[in-house]
N, C-alpha and C positions, 0 to 999 in steps of 0.2 A: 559235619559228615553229610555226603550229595545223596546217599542213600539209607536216609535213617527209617524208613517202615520196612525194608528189608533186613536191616543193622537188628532192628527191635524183634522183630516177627523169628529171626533165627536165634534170637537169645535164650525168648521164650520157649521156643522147641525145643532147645537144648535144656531149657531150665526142666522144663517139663518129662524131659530125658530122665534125669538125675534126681530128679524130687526124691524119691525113696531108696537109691541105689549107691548113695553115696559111702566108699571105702575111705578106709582112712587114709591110704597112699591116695587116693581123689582131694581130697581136702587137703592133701601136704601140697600136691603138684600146682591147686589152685592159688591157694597159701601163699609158693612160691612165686609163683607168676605175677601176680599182683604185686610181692613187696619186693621183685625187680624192678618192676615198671615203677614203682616210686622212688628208687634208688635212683633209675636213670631220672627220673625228673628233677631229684633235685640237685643232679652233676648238671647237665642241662641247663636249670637255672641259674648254677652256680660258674658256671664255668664257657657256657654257650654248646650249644648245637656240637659242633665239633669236637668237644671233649669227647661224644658218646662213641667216637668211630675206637677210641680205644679198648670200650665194651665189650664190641663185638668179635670177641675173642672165647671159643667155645674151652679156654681154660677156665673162662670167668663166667662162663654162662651155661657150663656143661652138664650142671646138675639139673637144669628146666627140661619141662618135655616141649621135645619140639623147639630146643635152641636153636638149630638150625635156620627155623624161619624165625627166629626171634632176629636175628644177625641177619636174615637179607631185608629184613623189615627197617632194622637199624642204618644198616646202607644207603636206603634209597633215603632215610629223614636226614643224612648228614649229606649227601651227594644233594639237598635241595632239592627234590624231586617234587614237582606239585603233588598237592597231598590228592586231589581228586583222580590224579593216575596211580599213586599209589594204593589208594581203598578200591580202586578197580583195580589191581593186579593182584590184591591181598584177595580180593573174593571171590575172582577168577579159579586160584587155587584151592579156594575155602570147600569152593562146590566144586571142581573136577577131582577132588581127595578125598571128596564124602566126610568129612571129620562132622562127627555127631558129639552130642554127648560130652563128657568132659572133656576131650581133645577140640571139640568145636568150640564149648564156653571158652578155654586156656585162646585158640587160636584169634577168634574175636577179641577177648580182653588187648592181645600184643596188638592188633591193630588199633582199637578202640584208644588206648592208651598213648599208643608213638603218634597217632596224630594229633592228641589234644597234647603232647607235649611238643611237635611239631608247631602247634598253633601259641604255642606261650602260655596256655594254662597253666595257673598257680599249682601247689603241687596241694594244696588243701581242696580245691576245687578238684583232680585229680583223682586223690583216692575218695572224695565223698562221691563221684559221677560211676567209679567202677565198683567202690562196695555196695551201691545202691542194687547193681543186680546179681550179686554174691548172691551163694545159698545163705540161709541162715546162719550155720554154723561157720563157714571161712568169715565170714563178715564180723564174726564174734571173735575169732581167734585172730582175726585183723588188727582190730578194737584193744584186743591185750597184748600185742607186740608194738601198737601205738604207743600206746602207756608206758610201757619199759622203755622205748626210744626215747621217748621225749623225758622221762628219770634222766636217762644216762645221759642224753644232748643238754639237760639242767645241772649235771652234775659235772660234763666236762667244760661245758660253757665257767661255769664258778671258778674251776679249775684255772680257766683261761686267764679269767680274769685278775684272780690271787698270785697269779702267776707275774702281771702286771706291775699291780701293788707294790712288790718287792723293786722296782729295776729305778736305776739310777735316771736320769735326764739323757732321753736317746741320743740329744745332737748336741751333747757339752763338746766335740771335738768338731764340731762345724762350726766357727764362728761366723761365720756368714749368716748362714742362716735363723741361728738360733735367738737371734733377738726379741721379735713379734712374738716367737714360740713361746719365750720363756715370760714374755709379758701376758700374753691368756694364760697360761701355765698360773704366774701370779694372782689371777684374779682368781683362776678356777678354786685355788687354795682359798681362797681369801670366801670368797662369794659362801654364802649359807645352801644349803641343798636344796630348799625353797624358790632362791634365785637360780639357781643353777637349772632347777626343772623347768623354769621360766625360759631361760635363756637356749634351752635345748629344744624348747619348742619352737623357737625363731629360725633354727637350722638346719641345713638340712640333713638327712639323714647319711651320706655320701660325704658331705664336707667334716661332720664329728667321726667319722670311720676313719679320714684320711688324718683329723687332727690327733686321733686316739695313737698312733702311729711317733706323735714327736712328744707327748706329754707325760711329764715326770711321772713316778708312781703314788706320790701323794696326791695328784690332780687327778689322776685317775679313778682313784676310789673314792674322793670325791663326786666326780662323776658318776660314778655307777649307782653311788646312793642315790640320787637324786632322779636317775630312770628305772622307767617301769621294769618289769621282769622281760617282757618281752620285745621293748625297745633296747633293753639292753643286750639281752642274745641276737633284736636284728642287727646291730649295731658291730656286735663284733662278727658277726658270720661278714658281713661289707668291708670290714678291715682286713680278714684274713683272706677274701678273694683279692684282696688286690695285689698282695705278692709285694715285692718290693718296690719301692715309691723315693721318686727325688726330695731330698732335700728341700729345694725350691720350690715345690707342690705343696707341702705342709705349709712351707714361710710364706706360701698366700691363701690359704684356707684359714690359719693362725691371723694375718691382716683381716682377713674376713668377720673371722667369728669376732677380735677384737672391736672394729667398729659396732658390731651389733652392742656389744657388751657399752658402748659408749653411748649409741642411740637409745638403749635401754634404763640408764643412769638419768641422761637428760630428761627421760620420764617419768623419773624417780621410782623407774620399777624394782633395779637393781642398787646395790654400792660399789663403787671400784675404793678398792684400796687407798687410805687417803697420804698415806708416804708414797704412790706411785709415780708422780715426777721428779721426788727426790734420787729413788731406786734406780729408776730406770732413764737418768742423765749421764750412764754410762754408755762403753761400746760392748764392753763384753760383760758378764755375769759369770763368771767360774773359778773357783777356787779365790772368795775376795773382789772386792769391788774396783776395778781398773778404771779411774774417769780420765777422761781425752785431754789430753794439754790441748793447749790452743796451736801449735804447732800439729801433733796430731790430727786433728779436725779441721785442719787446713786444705782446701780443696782448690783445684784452680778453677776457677768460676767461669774461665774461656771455655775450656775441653766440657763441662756437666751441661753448660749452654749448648756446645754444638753438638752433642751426644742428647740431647734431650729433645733436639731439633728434627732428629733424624730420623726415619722410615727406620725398622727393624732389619731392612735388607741393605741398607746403608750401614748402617749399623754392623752388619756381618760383613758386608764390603773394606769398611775402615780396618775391624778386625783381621782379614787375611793380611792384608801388609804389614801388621806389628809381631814382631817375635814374640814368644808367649814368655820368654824372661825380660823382658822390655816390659812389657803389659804389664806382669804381676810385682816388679818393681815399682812403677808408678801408679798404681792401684795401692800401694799401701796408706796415701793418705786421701785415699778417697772417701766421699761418704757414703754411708750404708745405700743409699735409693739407685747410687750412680754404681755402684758395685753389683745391685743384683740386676739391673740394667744387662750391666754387661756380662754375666752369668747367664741371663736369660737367652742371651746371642748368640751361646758358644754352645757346639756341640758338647753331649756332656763328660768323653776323655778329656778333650779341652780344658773345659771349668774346671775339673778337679786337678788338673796340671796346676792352672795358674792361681787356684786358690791356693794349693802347698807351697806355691812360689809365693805367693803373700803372706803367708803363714811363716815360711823358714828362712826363707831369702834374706841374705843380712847384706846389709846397704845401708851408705851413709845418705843425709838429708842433700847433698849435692848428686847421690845417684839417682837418687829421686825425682829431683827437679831433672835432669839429663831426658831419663826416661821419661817427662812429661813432655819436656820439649821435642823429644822423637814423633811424639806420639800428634802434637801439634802441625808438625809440620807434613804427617801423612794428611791429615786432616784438610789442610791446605792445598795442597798436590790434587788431592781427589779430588776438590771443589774446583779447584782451577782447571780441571780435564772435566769438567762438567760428567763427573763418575757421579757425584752425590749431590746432594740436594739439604740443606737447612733451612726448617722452616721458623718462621718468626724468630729472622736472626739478620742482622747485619751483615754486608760482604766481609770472610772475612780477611785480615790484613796483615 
Protein backbone atom coordinates (compact mmCIF):
# COMPACT_ATOMS: atom_id res chain seq x y z
CA UNK A 1 0.00 0.00 0.00
CA UNK A 2 1.49 3.72 -1.38
CA UNK A 3 -0.08 5.22 1.64
CA UNK A 4 0.47 3.33 4.62
CA UNK A 5 0.98 6.32 7.54
CA UNK A 6 -2.25 7.46 6.43
CA UNK A 7 -3.60 3.62 6.00
CA UNK A 8 -2.27 3.37 9.87
CA UNK A 9 -2.94 6.91 11.36
CA UNK A 10 -6.92 6.35 10.28
CA UNK A 11 -7.14 2.93 11.66
CA UNK A 12 -6.07 4.20 14.73
CA UNK A 13 -8.74 7.10 14.90
CA UNK A 14 -11.06 4.78 14.22
CA UNK A 15 -9.84 2.21 16.70
CA UNK A 16 -9.91 4.85 19.09
CA UNK A 17 -13.54 5.70 18.05
CA UNK A 18 -14.82 2.45 19.10
CA UNK A 19 -12.60 1.37 22.05
CA UNK A 20 -15.43 1.60 24.53
CA UNK A 21 -18.59 1.85 22.31
CA UNK A 22 -18.64 -1.23 20.69
CA UNK A 23 -22.52 -2.89 20.21
CA UNK A 24 -23.07 -6.06 19.42
CA UNK A 25 -24.69 -5.45 15.79
CA UNK A 26 -20.63 -3.45 15.56
CA UNK A 27 -18.93 -6.70 16.16
CA UNK A 28 -21.36 -8.86 14.01
CA UNK A 29 -20.91 -6.08 10.91
CA UNK A 30 -17.00 -6.40 11.71
CA UNK A 31 -17.28 -10.15 12.16
CA UNK A 32 -18.81 -10.07 8.83
CA UNK A 33 -16.73 -8.18 6.89
CA UNK A 34 -13.67 -9.84 7.65
CA UNK A 35 -14.92 -13.37 7.06
CA UNK A 36 -15.98 -12.10 3.63
CA UNK A 37 -12.78 -10.80 2.70
CA UNK A 38 -11.29 -14.36 3.54
CA UNK A 39 -13.93 -16.21 1.72
CA UNK A 40 -13.04 -14.09 -1.35
CA UNK A 41 -9.39 -14.91 -0.83
CA UNK A 42 -9.59 -18.11 -0.88
CA UNK A 43 -12.10 -18.38 -4.25
CA UNK A 44 -9.30 -15.94 -5.53
CA UNK A 45 -6.65 -18.51 -4.75
CA UNK A 46 -8.49 -21.09 -5.67
CA UNK A 47 -9.90 -20.25 -8.65
CA UNK A 48 -7.97 -16.80 -9.81
CA UNK A 49 -8.87 -13.09 -9.84
CA UNK A 50 -11.83 -13.57 -12.01
CA UNK A 51 -13.85 -15.98 -10.33
CA UNK A 52 -14.45 -12.90 -7.69
CA UNK A 53 -16.43 -10.89 -10.38
CA UNK A 54 -19.21 -13.53 -9.61
CA UNK A 55 -19.27 -12.13 -5.77
CA UNK A 56 -20.08 -9.12 -6.55
CA UNK A 57 -23.55 -9.72 -6.47
CA UNK A 58 -25.49 -7.82 -3.58
CA UNK A 59 -27.53 -11.22 -3.48
CA UNK A 60 -24.31 -12.69 -2.02
CA UNK A 61 -23.00 -9.76 -0.35
CA UNK A 62 -26.33 -7.94 0.79
CA UNK A 63 -26.09 -8.86 4.36
CA UNK A 64 -22.49 -6.48 4.82
CA UNK A 65 -22.71 -2.97 5.50
CA UNK A 66 -21.74 -0.92 2.93
CA UNK A 67 -21.91 -3.89 0.23
CA UNK A 68 -22.33 -1.53 -2.18
CA UNK A 69 -18.68 -0.45 -2.06
CA UNK A 70 -17.54 -3.82 -1.18
CA UNK A 71 -18.79 -4.75 -5.17
CA UNK A 72 -17.20 -1.52 -6.72
CA UNK A 73 -14.08 -2.35 -4.94
CA UNK A 74 -14.36 -5.99 -6.23
CA UNK A 75 -14.82 -4.52 -9.89
CA UNK A 76 -11.92 -2.48 -10.30
CA UNK A 77 -9.56 -5.89 -8.54
CA UNK A 78 -11.08 -8.12 -11.29
CA UNK A 79 -11.17 -5.26 -14.31
CA UNK A 80 -7.08 -5.20 -13.27
CA UNK A 81 -7.15 -2.04 -12.19
CA UNK A 82 -3.60 -0.81 -10.81
CA UNK A 83 -3.96 -1.26 -7.12
CA UNK A 84 -2.25 2.42 -6.46
CA UNK A 85 -5.37 3.94 -8.47
CA UNK A 86 -7.52 1.91 -6.79
CA UNK A 87 -6.37 2.83 -2.90
CA UNK A 88 -6.63 6.27 -4.31
CA UNK A 89 -10.13 6.14 -5.54
CA UNK A 90 -11.07 4.06 -2.21
CA UNK A 91 -9.84 6.97 0.03
CA UNK A 92 -10.98 9.57 -2.09
CA UNK A 93 -14.34 8.36 -1.01
CA UNK A 94 -13.31 7.24 2.41
CA UNK A 95 -12.80 11.13 3.26
CA UNK A 96 -15.54 12.91 1.11
CA UNK A 97 -18.20 10.28 3.20
CA UNK A 98 -16.77 11.15 6.42
CA UNK A 99 -17.09 7.23 7.43
CA UNK A 100 -15.67 7.31 11.14
CA UNK A 101 -15.95 4.85 13.55
CA UNK A 102 -17.12 1.39 12.74
CA UNK A 103 -18.19 2.23 9.04
CA UNK A 104 -14.61 3.73 8.53
CA UNK A 105 -12.82 0.44 10.37
CA UNK A 106 -15.55 -1.96 8.03
CA UNK A 107 -14.56 0.44 4.87
CA UNK A 108 -10.63 0.32 5.45
CA UNK A 109 -10.74 -3.42 6.20
CA UNK A 110 -12.56 -3.85 2.20
CA UNK A 111 -9.84 -2.02 0.87
CA UNK A 112 -7.04 -3.18 3.02
CA UNK A 113 -7.92 -6.59 2.19
CA UNK A 114 -9.00 -6.61 -1.95
CA UNK A 115 -5.58 -5.23 -2.35
CA UNK A 116 -3.57 -7.76 -0.44
CA UNK A 117 -5.60 -10.24 -2.29
CA UNK A 118 -5.11 -8.23 -5.41
CA UNK A 119 -1.34 -8.63 -4.70
CA UNK A 120 -1.45 -12.70 -4.14
CA UNK A 121 -1.28 -12.81 -0.56
CA UNK A 122 -1.76 -16.23 1.07
CA UNK A 123 -4.87 -16.15 2.66
CA UNK A 124 -3.08 -17.14 6.33
CA UNK A 125 -1.01 -14.15 5.80
CA UNK A 126 -4.37 -12.27 5.10
CA UNK A 127 -6.54 -12.83 8.06
CA UNK A 128 -3.24 -12.66 10.36
CA UNK A 129 -2.55 -8.69 8.66
CA UNK A 130 -6.43 -7.82 9.22
CA UNK A 131 -7.19 -9.37 12.71
CA UNK A 132 -3.98 -7.81 13.78
CA UNK A 133 -5.93 -4.49 13.97
CA UNK A 134 -9.37 -6.03 15.04
CA UNK A 135 -10.80 -4.70 18.42
CA UNK A 136 -10.21 -7.36 20.79
CA UNK A 137 -13.17 -8.97 20.97
CA UNK A 138 -14.01 -9.50 16.83
CA UNK A 139 -10.53 -10.77 16.64
CA UNK A 140 -11.55 -13.36 19.42
CA UNK A 141 -14.81 -14.31 17.72
CA UNK A 142 -12.54 -14.54 14.67
CA UNK A 143 -10.19 -17.08 16.24
CA UNK A 144 -13.56 -19.39 17.18
CA UNK A 145 -15.19 -19.43 13.65
CA UNK A 146 -11.45 -20.29 12.58
CA UNK A 147 -11.53 -23.45 14.54
CA UNK A 148 -15.04 -24.58 13.50
CA UNK A 149 -13.73 -24.07 9.71
CA UNK A 150 -10.94 -25.70 9.83
CA UNK A 151 -13.15 -29.12 12.11
CA UNK A 152 -15.52 -28.99 9.32
CA UNK A 153 -12.74 -28.42 6.17
CA UNK A 154 -10.87 -31.67 8.39
CA UNK A 155 -13.85 -33.42 8.54
CA UNK A 156 -15.03 -32.75 4.88
CA UNK A 157 -11.54 -33.20 3.60
CA UNK A 158 -11.67 -37.12 5.30
CA UNK A 159 -14.78 -37.30 3.87
CA UNK A 160 -13.28 -36.60 0.42
CA UNK A 161 -10.95 -38.87 0.80
CA UNK A 162 -13.08 -42.17 2.05
CA UNK A 163 -14.94 -41.19 -0.66
CA UNK A 164 -11.82 -42.23 -2.85
CA UNK A 165 -10.95 -45.36 -1.10
CA UNK A 166 -14.01 -46.93 -2.18
CA UNK A 167 -13.82 -46.27 -6.33
CA UNK A 168 -12.82 -48.78 -8.64
CA UNK A 169 -9.46 -47.96 -11.18
CA UNK A 170 -10.63 -44.55 -12.88
CA UNK A 171 -9.31 -45.35 -16.45
CA UNK A 172 -10.01 -49.34 -16.79
CA UNK A 173 -12.01 -48.09 -19.92
CA UNK A 174 -8.99 -46.07 -21.46
CA UNK A 175 -6.68 -48.56 -22.60
CA UNK A 176 -4.45 -46.18 -23.88
CA UNK A 177 -3.82 -44.62 -21.28
CA UNK A 178 -4.07 -46.72 -18.46
CA UNK A 179 -0.75 -48.59 -18.61
CA UNK A 180 2.00 -46.27 -16.82
CA UNK A 181 -1.18 -45.42 -14.52
CA UNK A 182 -1.72 -48.76 -13.53
CA UNK A 183 2.00 -49.61 -13.11
CA UNK A 184 2.52 -46.47 -10.26
CA UNK A 185 -0.79 -47.62 -9.27
CA UNK A 186 1.21 -51.14 -8.64
CA UNK A 187 3.95 -49.88 -6.90
CA UNK A 188 1.99 -47.47 -4.73
CA UNK A 189 0.11 -50.72 -3.43
CA UNK A 190 3.16 -52.54 -3.20
CA UNK A 191 5.56 -49.71 -1.54
CA UNK A 192 5.31 -49.50 2.56
CA UNK A 193 3.97 -45.89 3.67
CA UNK A 194 7.61 -45.16 4.76
CA UNK A 195 8.63 -45.34 1.01
CA UNK A 196 5.84 -43.93 -0.12
CA UNK A 197 6.29 -40.63 2.26
CA UNK A 198 9.79 -40.79 0.78
CA UNK A 199 8.82 -40.93 -2.66
CA UNK A 200 6.10 -38.00 -2.06
CA UNK A 201 8.68 -35.83 -1.09
CA UNK A 202 10.41 -36.12 -4.65
CA UNK A 203 7.18 -34.76 -6.13
CA UNK A 204 5.68 -32.32 -6.85
CA UNK A 205 2.85 -31.28 -5.19
CA UNK A 206 0.70 -30.38 -8.67
CA UNK A 207 2.01 -33.71 -10.33
CA UNK A 208 0.43 -36.12 -7.13
CA UNK A 209 -3.02 -33.87 -7.30
CA UNK A 210 -3.10 -34.74 -11.11
CA UNK A 211 -1.89 -38.47 -10.44
CA UNK A 212 -4.59 -38.71 -7.49
CA UNK A 213 -7.06 -38.12 -10.34
CA UNK A 214 -6.37 -41.89 -12.25
CA UNK A 215 -5.20 -44.02 -9.03
CA UNK A 216 -7.17 -46.99 -7.81
CA UNK A 217 -8.81 -46.58 -4.44
CA UNK A 218 -6.35 -49.03 -2.75
CA UNK A 219 -3.42 -46.64 -3.95
CA UNK A 220 -5.00 -44.14 -2.62
CA UNK A 221 -5.28 -44.71 0.90
CA UNK A 222 -2.15 -45.93 0.73
CA UNK A 223 -1.24 -42.55 -0.10
CA UNK A 224 -2.98 -40.70 2.25
CA UNK A 225 -1.30 -42.87 4.99
CA UNK A 226 1.77 -41.98 4.24
CA UNK A 227 1.15 -37.73 4.07
CA UNK A 228 1.04 -35.39 6.52
CA UNK A 229 -2.57 -34.03 7.58
CA UNK A 230 -1.84 -31.08 5.80
CA UNK A 231 -0.03 -32.20 2.79
CA UNK A 232 -2.81 -34.08 2.42
CA UNK A 233 -5.72 -31.63 2.54
CA UNK A 234 -3.16 -29.37 0.17
CA UNK A 235 -3.10 -32.08 -2.02
CA UNK A 236 -6.65 -32.67 -2.51
CA UNK A 237 -7.89 -28.92 -2.36
CA UNK A 238 -5.01 -29.00 -6.08
CA UNK A 239 -7.05 -32.04 -7.42
CA UNK A 240 -10.31 -30.60 -6.92
CA UNK A 241 -9.35 -27.16 -8.63
CA UNK A 242 -8.45 -28.68 -11.58
CA UNK A 243 -11.77 -29.83 -12.72
CA UNK A 244 -11.62 -32.33 -15.31
CA UNK A 245 -8.31 -33.44 -16.79
CA UNK A 246 -7.16 -35.56 -20.05
CA UNK A 247 -6.48 -38.77 -19.84
CA UNK A 248 -3.18 -38.15 -21.52
CA UNK A 249 -2.09 -35.64 -18.73
CA UNK A 250 -2.22 -38.36 -15.85
CA UNK A 251 -0.48 -41.03 -18.49
CA UNK A 252 2.58 -38.58 -18.22
CA UNK A 253 2.53 -37.39 -14.66
CA UNK A 254 2.06 -41.50 -13.95
CA UNK A 255 5.57 -41.81 -16.46
CA UNK A 256 6.90 -39.29 -14.26
CA UNK A 257 6.27 -40.18 -10.98
CA UNK A 258 7.32 -43.91 -12.18
CA UNK A 259 10.83 -43.07 -13.11
CA UNK A 260 11.21 -41.35 -9.75
CA UNK A 261 10.04 -44.56 -8.15
CA UNK A 262 12.94 -46.20 -10.40
CA UNK A 263 15.66 -43.50 -9.65
CA UNK A 264 14.79 -44.11 -6.07
CA UNK A 265 15.11 -48.15 -6.14
CA UNK A 266 18.43 -47.79 -7.79
CA UNK A 267 19.35 -46.06 -4.54
CA UNK A 268 18.02 -48.55 -2.65
CA UNK A 269 15.85 -46.04 -0.95
CA UNK A 270 12.66 -47.55 -2.10
CA UNK A 271 11.55 -51.48 -3.56
CA UNK A 272 9.51 -51.90 -6.65
CA UNK A 273 7.63 -54.89 -6.65
CA UNK A 274 9.75 -57.82 -7.57
CA UNK A 275 6.98 -59.83 -10.24
CA UNK A 276 6.88 -56.31 -12.00
CA UNK A 277 8.26 -57.21 -15.34
CA UNK A 278 6.52 -60.45 -15.17
CA UNK A 279 3.03 -58.27 -14.63
CA UNK A 280 3.45 -55.83 -16.59
CA UNK A 281 4.67 -57.78 -20.15
CA UNK A 282 1.17 -57.18 -20.99
CA UNK A 283 -0.76 -54.51 -23.00
CA UNK A 284 -3.80 -54.26 -21.07
CA UNK A 285 -4.47 -55.13 -17.29
CA UNK A 286 -8.40 -55.47 -16.81
CA UNK A 287 -10.59 -58.13 -16.14
CA UNK A 288 -7.39 -60.96 -16.51
CA UNK A 289 -4.03 -60.74 -17.83
CA UNK A 290 -4.18 -60.26 -22.01
CA UNK A 291 -0.37 -60.79 -23.15
CA UNK A 292 0.49 -59.68 -26.94
CA UNK A 293 1.03 -62.37 -29.40
CA UNK A 294 3.73 -61.52 -31.42
CA UNK A 295 1.46 -60.66 -34.18
CA UNK A 296 -0.23 -58.15 -31.97
CA UNK A 297 2.99 -56.32 -31.07
CA UNK A 298 3.82 -56.27 -34.57
CA UNK A 299 4.57 -52.72 -35.56
CA UNK A 300 5.81 -51.49 -38.96
CA UNK A 301 9.01 -50.22 -38.07
CA UNK A 302 8.93 -47.83 -41.50
CA UNK A 303 5.65 -45.52 -40.24
CA UNK A 304 7.07 -45.34 -35.98
CA UNK A 305 10.62 -44.30 -37.81
CA UNK A 306 9.13 -41.61 -39.80
CA UNK A 307 6.54 -40.52 -37.20
CA UNK A 308 9.26 -40.35 -34.70
CA UNK A 309 11.32 -38.33 -37.11
CA UNK A 310 8.73 -35.62 -37.37
CA UNK A 311 8.13 -32.00 -35.92
CA UNK A 312 4.65 -32.23 -34.00
CA UNK A 313 3.37 -30.06 -36.75
CA UNK A 314 4.28 -32.56 -39.45
CA UNK A 315 2.90 -34.80 -37.40
CA UNK A 316 -0.58 -32.89 -37.43
CA UNK A 317 0.15 -32.28 -41.12
CA UNK A 318 0.44 -36.16 -41.98
CA UNK A 319 -2.78 -36.50 -39.79
CA UNK A 320 -5.21 -34.12 -41.77
CA UNK A 321 -4.81 -36.29 -44.91
CA UNK A 322 -5.79 -39.76 -43.22
CA UNK A 323 -9.45 -40.67 -42.47
CA UNK A 324 -9.80 -41.19 -38.93
CA UNK A 325 -11.34 -44.96 -39.73
CA UNK A 326 -8.00 -45.52 -41.75
CA UNK A 327 -6.02 -44.21 -38.63
CA UNK A 328 -7.80 -46.06 -36.08
CA UNK A 329 -7.63 -49.38 -38.25
CA UNK A 330 -3.95 -49.28 -38.57
CA UNK A 331 -3.20 -48.08 -35.07
CA UNK A 332 -4.44 -51.41 -33.80
CA UNK A 333 -1.15 -52.95 -34.00
CA UNK A 334 0.73 -50.21 -33.10
CA UNK A 335 2.71 -49.82 -30.04
CA UNK A 336 1.94 -48.06 -26.88
CA UNK A 337 4.73 -44.99 -27.35
CA UNK A 338 3.63 -44.65 -31.15
CA UNK A 339 0.04 -44.53 -30.16
CA UNK A 340 0.25 -41.80 -27.60
CA UNK A 341 2.44 -40.15 -30.21
CA UNK A 342 -0.31 -39.80 -32.21
CA UNK A 343 -2.99 -39.06 -29.40
CA UNK A 344 -0.76 -36.21 -28.45
CA UNK A 345 -1.41 -34.71 -32.09
CA UNK A 346 -4.95 -34.96 -32.36
CA UNK A 347 -7.32 -32.54 -31.26
CA UNK A 348 -9.06 -34.21 -28.36
CA UNK A 349 -12.80 -34.90 -30.33
CA UNK A 350 -10.36 -36.55 -32.53
CA UNK A 351 -8.47 -38.89 -30.28
CA UNK A 352 -11.50 -40.14 -28.60
CA UNK A 353 -13.09 -40.79 -32.26
CA UNK A 354 -10.04 -42.82 -33.19
CA UNK A 355 -9.46 -44.50 -29.95
CA UNK A 356 -13.16 -46.01 -30.08
CA UNK A 357 -12.25 -46.83 -33.56
CA UNK A 358 -9.33 -48.89 -32.18
CA UNK A 359 -11.14 -50.16 -29.55
CA UNK A 360 -14.38 -51.38 -31.55
CA UNK A 361 -13.43 -51.45 -35.12
CA UNK A 362 -13.39 -55.09 -36.36
CA UNK A 363 -11.00 -55.79 -39.01
CA UNK A 364 -9.14 -58.35 -40.39
CA UNK A 365 -5.12 -58.61 -40.13
CA UNK A 366 -5.17 -57.60 -44.20
CA UNK A 367 -7.31 -54.49 -43.30
CA UNK A 368 -4.82 -53.71 -41.23
CA UNK A 369 -1.84 -53.97 -43.29
CA UNK A 370 -4.19 -51.88 -46.26
CA UNK A 371 -4.69 -49.24 -43.68
CA UNK A 372 -0.86 -49.12 -43.05
CA UNK A 373 -0.03 -48.88 -46.42
CA UNK A 374 -2.60 -45.82 -46.86
CA UNK A 375 -1.06 -44.27 -44.35
CA UNK A 376 2.67 -44.85 -45.99
CA UNK A 377 2.03 -43.59 -48.90
CA UNK A 378 0.57 -40.13 -47.53
CA UNK A 379 3.66 -40.04 -45.74
CA UNK A 380 5.54 -40.25 -48.96
CA UNK A 381 3.32 -37.70 -50.95
CA UNK A 382 4.00 -35.09 -48.31
CA UNK A 383 7.78 -35.63 -48.24
CA UNK A 384 7.91 -35.69 -52.00
CA UNK A 385 5.98 -32.11 -52.03
CA UNK A 386 8.63 -31.15 -49.54
CA UNK A 387 5.17 -30.49 -47.01
CA UNK A 388 7.38 -32.45 -44.34
CA UNK A 389 10.51 -32.91 -43.22
CA UNK A 390 12.13 -36.37 -41.36
CA UNK A 391 14.76 -36.11 -39.24
CA UNK A 392 17.54 -38.81 -38.84
CA UNK A 393 15.98 -40.81 -41.43
CA UNK A 394 16.68 -42.00 -44.86
CA UNK A 395 14.87 -40.58 -48.14
CA UNK A 396 12.23 -42.14 -48.14
CA UNK A 397 11.32 -44.86 -51.08
Amino acid sequence: MRNNELFYREIRENSILIKDGLKEEDLENLVNACSCLFRLSHIARKEGLLALEEEADEKKLGNLIFYNELIRMIKLVVDGTDPFLIEDSCLKRYFSRNYTGVEGLIFLVYMDGLLQIQEGMSLYMLEENIRSYMPEEVDRRLADLKEKENAREKNDNKAAWDKMFDRDFPLKDQEIYDYTVKLADYCFIYMTEEELALLAEEIDKYDLALLLKGLSGEAVKKLYKSLSEDRAASILVESESMGPVRCFDIDGVADKVFKTIVMLSDKGQVKVPDDLDRIFDVRYINDGLHRISPEEAKVDAGIKKWFMGMTNGDIQRVLKEIPRDTLGMAMKNWDRELKKLIYGNLPKPAAAIVADNVKHMECSQYDINEANNEIEDVIRRLEDCAEIFIRDSDKIT
